[in-house]
N, C-alpha and C positions, 0 to 999 in steps of 0.2 A: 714097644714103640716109644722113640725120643717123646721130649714137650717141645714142642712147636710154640715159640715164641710169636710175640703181636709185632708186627716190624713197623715205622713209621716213616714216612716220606713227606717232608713240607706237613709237619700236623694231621697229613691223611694216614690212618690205620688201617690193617690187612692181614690176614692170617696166608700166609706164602700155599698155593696152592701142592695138591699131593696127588696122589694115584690111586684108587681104593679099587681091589680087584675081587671081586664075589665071585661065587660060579658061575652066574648067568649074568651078571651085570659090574660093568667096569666103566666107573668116572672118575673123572677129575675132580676135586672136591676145592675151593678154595671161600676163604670170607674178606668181605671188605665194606669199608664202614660208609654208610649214606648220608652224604655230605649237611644235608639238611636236618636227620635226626641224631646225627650224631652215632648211630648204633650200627652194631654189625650184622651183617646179612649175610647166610651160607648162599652159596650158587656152586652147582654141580655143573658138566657138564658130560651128557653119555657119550659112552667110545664104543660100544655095541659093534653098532655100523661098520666103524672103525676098523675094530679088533678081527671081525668076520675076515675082510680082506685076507689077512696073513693064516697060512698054515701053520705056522708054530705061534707060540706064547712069547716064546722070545724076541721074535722080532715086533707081535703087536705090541709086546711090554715095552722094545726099545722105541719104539714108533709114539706110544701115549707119553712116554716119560722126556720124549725130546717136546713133545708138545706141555708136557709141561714148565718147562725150563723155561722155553718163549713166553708163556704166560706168566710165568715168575718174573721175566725182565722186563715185561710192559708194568707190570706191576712197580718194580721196584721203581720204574723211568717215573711213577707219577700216575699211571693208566688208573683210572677208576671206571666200572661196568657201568656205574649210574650217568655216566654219560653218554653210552648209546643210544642212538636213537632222539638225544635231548642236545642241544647245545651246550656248549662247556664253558661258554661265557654263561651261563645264570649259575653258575659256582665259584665266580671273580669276586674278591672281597670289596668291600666299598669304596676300602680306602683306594685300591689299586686303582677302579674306576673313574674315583676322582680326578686323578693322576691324570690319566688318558683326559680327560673331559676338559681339564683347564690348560692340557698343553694343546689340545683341538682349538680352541677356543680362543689362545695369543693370537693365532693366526686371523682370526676375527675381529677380536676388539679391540677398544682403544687402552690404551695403560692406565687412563681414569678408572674403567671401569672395569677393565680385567684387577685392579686391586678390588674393586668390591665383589666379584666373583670370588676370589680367592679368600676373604674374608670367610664369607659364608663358607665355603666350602670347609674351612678349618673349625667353623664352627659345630657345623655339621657333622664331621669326623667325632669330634673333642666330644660332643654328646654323645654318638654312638657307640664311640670306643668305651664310652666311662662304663657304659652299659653292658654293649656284648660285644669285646674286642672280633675283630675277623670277622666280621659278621656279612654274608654276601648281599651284594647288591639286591640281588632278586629276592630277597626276603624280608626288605624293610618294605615293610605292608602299611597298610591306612592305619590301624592302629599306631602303630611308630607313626608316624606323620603325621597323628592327631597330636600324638606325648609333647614331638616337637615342637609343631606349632606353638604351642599352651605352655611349654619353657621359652619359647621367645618371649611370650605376650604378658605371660605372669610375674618368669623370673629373671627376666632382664629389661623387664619393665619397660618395652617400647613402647612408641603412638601407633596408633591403627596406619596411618601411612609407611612408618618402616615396619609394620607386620605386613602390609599388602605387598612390601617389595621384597621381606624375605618370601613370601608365598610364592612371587612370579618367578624368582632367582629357583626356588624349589621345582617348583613343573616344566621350568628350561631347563634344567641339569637333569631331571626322571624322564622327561619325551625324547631326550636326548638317547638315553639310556634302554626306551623303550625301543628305539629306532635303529641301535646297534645289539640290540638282543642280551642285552645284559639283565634285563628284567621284562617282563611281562604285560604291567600295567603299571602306569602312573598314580601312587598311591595319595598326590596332592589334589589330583582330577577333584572330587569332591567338596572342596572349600570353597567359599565366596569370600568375595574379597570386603572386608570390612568396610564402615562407611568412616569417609577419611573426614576429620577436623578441619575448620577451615583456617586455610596459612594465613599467620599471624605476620603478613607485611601487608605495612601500607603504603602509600605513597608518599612520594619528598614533595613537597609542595615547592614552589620557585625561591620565595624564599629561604629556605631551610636551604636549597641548593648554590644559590648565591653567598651563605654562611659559610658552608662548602668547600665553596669554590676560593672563599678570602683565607680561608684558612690552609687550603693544599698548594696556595700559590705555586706556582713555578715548581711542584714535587710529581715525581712519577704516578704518584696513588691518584692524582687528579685525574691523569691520561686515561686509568683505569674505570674511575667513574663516569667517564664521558664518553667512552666506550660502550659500555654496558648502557648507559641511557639514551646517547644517540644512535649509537650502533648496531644494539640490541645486540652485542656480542656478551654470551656466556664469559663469567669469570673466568670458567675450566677452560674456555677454547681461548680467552685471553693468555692464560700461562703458556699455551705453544704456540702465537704469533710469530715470526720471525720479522726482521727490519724487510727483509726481501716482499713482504706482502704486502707492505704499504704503497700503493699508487695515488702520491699527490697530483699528478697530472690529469689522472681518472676521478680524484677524488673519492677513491675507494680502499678497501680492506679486504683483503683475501681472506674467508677461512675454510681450508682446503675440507675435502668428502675424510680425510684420515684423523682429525682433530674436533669436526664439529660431530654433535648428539646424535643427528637426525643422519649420518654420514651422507649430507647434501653438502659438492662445493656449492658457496654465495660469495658474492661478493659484495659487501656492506657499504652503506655511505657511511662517509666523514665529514663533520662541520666545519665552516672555517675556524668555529674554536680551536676541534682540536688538532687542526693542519696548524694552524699558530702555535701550540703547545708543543709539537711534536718538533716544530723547528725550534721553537725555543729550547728543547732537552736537550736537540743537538743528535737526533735518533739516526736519521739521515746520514750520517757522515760514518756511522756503523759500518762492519759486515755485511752483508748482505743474509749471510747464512746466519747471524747469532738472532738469540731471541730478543724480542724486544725488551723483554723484565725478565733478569737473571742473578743481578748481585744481591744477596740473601741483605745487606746493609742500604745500598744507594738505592737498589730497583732498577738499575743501569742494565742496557744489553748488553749480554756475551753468550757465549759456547756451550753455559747451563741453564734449563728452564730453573724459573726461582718455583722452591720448595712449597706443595701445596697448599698450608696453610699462611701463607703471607699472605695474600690479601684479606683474610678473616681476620688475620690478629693487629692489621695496618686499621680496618673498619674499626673493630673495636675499640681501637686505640681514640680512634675521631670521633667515633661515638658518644663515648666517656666525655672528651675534652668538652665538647658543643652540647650536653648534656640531650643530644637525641633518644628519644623514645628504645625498647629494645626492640620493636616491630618496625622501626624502619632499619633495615640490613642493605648489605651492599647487593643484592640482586632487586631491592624495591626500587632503585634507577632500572633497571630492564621494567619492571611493569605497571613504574610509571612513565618512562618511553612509551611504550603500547598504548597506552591510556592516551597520553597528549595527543598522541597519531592519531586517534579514532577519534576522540572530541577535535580534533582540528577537521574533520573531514578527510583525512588521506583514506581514499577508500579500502574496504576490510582487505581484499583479494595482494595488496599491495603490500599491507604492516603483516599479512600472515607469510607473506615470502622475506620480507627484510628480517623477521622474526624467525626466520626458518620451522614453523610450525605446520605440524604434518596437517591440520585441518584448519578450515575456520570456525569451527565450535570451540580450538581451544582459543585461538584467538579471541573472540565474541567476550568470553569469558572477564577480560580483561576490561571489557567497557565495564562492570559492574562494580570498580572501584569507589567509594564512596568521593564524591564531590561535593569540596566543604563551600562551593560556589552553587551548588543547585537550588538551592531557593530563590538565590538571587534570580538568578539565567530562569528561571520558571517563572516568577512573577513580570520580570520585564518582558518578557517574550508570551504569555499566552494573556489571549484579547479579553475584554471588560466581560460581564456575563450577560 
């Protein structure tokens, strides 16, 4: 008898199936390797039954041996046995998964945050790969999902807040996974989300913001601050404003359901500050369609959002100059906006809609800002004993 070589298809192994004919018992004999242990397994199957039908040897022999040949060719197409009966998505490799998952997924999010999916995701790979290249989806179990965790947390040395949001980015990409039958169970399910540090902004007091304001005179990065603090408009939904959403007639600011976080349209007030600023730039006499902040040098509108980090590296820049604290950042105007709003009385129900915040617990939150006015306002206001 020949040697029967191991033939391989896409990294799947197989011993090509044969004919084995006894006196009283005649199968088909062939092996092929289980995707999960790696090892190879004989499977017979009996032609008995079969064989009885035919009168002669000859025909049953040609009858098993064409049945063999179709089995050889599902073979060679890729066919593995350990798929019957089992889905053949829980033996897709991760990487491929991924694929599928983040091109799902465009269709969803917004381009802010489809980069931070896409982030994770490569990160995710880059670890597993280093480990056990191909490695399928349905078999990175709670142990891998502890390993990982604990290389975010140790060796890439994040804060408990960016591990709470690689954890949630994790159990959206596995229930996702669990829900198209790619894997079984969510092996993240068991984590708690660590208890988060509290953000290191404070608030701009007025005059800090009058200092501000003297120093950004007549510059685009003002628009932006005034924005974010009267408007309560997000930086990331500042970079896709267009001139077209500005209603000075309305005195308002569109930011559409496809740009803002909470993907709620609002439509925001504007001060007559920054209706005066906004003629002063000359924004108005724009496109309609360009953005409002696009030239990576002026901040002038046109045809491209300006590049993500400009308004971080424009803050920093002010920061330095005015020798501001590093806990006042350019989103401490949004939550000291909020803060004014609630000390002045606009009631909660009112700053948690201009704020586009899905509750008012998180709103609430923001009256807890520390007021360097509170002893004052507490001793003039409560009565003698």
């Amino acid at each position: 008898m020949s040697k029967i070589t191991i033939a391989h298809v896409s990294n799947y192994r197989y011993l090509p199936a044969v004919l084995k004919e006894n006196q009283d018992d005649w199968y088909i004999e062939y092996y092929a390797q289980n995707p999960q242990t790696l090892a190879m397994k004989r499977f017979r199957i009996r032609m008995n039954k079969a064989v009885k039908r035919f009168s002669k040897k000859a025909d049953a022999r040609k009858y098993c041996l064409d049945v063999v040949a179709r089995l050889n060719c599902k073979l060679l197409d890729g066919w593995n046995p350990f798929f019957e009966g089992e889905d053949s998505r829980l033996y897709v490799p991760l990487t491929d998964v991924s694929e599928l998952y983040l091109k799902e997924m465009k269709k969803e999010l917004r381009p802010d945050t489809m980069r931070s999916y896409s982030a994770y995701s490569n990160m995710l790979l880059n670890w597993t790969n280093a480990r056990e290249p191909g490695l399928f989806c349905s078999l990175f179990n709670e142990a891998k999902a502890t390993r990982f965790m604990d290389y975010i947390y140790n060796e890439r040395n994040v804060s408990a807040r960016t591990w709470n949001n690689y954890l949630k980015m994790s159990r959206a990409f596995f229930n996702w996974c669990v829900t198209k039958g790619y894997t079984k169970e969510n092996p993240f399910n068991k984590f708690s989300l660590k208890k988060k540090e509290k953000k290191e902004r404070t608030t701009i007091d007025v005059d800090t913001r009058k200092l501000i304001a003297e120093y950004l005179d007549g510059k685009p990065f003002l628009l932006v601050c005034m924005l974010v603090y009267h408007s309560l408009i997000r930086p990331k939904e500042i970079r896709n404003l267009r001139v077209g959403d500005i209603d000075l007639k309305n005195h308002t600011i569109k930011v559409a359901a496809s740009i803002a976080k909470n993907h709620n349209t609002r439509y925001c007030a504007i001060s007559t500050q920054i209706e005066d600023l906004i003629k002063r730039l000359g924004i108005m006499k724009y496109n309609q369609s360009y953005y409002i902040f696009s030239d990576p040098e002026t901040m002038s509108p046109g045809s491209n959002k300006i590049y993500d980090s400009k308004f971080t590296k424009e803050w920093d820049k002010l920061r330095k100059a005015l020798g501001l604290p590093s806990s006042m950042q350019l989103y401490s105007f949004r939550d000291t906006g909020i803060w004014n709003m609630l000390k002045s009385h606009v009631d909660d129900l009112s700053v948690m809609q201009h704020a586009d915040h899905s509750s008012l617990d998180i709103t609430t939150i923001y009256a807890n800002h520390y007021d360097p006015n509170l002893v004052k306002i507490i001793n003039e206001n409560t009565p003698e004993f």
